[in-house]
C-alpha positions in Angstrom: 10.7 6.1 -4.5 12.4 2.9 -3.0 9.4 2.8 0.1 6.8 2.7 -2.6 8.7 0.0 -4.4 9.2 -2.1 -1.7 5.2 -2.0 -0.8 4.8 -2.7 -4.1 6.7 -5.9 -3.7 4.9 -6.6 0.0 1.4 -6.2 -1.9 2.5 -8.8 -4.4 4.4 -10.7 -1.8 1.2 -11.0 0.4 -0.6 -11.9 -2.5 1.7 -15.1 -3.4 1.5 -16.3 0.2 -2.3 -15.9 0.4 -2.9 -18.4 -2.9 -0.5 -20.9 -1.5 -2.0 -20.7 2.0 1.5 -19.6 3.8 2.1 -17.1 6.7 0.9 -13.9 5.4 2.4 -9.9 6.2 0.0 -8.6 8.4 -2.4 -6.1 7.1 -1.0 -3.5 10.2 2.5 -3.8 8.4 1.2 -3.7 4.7 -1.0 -0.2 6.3 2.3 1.2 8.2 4.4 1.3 4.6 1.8 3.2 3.2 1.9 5.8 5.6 5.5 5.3 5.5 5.6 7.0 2.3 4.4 3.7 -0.1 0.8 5.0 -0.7 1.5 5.0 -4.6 3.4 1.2 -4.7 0.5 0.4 -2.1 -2.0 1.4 -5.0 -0.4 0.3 -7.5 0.0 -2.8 -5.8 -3.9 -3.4 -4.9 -4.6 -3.3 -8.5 -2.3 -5.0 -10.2 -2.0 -7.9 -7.6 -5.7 -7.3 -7.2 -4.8 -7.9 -3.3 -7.1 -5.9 -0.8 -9.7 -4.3 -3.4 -12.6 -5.5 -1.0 -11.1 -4.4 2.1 -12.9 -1.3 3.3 -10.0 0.4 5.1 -7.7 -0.9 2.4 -9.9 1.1 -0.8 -10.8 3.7 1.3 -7.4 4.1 3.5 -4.8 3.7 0.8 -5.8 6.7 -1.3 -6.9 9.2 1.9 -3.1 8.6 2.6 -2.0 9.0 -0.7 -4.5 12.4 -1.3 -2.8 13.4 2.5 0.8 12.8 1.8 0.7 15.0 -1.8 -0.9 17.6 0.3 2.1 17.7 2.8 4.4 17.4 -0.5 2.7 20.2 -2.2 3.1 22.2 1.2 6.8 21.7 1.2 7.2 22.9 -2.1 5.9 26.4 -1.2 
């Protein structure tokens, strides 16, 4: 819960810095929390920051990891 909180928070953060031209979290961090366990704040975080929507591996990426880790959950559960 806390990982996908905090990429929530480094979508929005990224977000901020882009409009006011400052140094911006790379996209290989922003990628790394996702598959960190903050695919669903990295989601969430695309759309409601609209950040990363027209980024191909971003809109493709973000939910194959999301789709991957509730497979490995599900897994677990058995």
């Amino acid at each position: 819960g806390i990982i996908n909180i905090i990429t929530f928070l480094a979508f929005g953060a990224d977000k901020h810095k882009a409009k006011c031209h400052q140094w911006r979290i790379p996209e290989s961090r922003l990628m790394l929390l996702a598959v960190m366990g903050g695919s669903l704040g990295a989601l969430a975080g695309m759309f409601a920051f609209h950040h990363k929507t027209q980024k191909m591996k971003f809109c493709l990426g973000v939910p194959v990891i999301l789709i991957i880790q509730c497979l490995i959950l599900l897994y677990l559960m058995h």
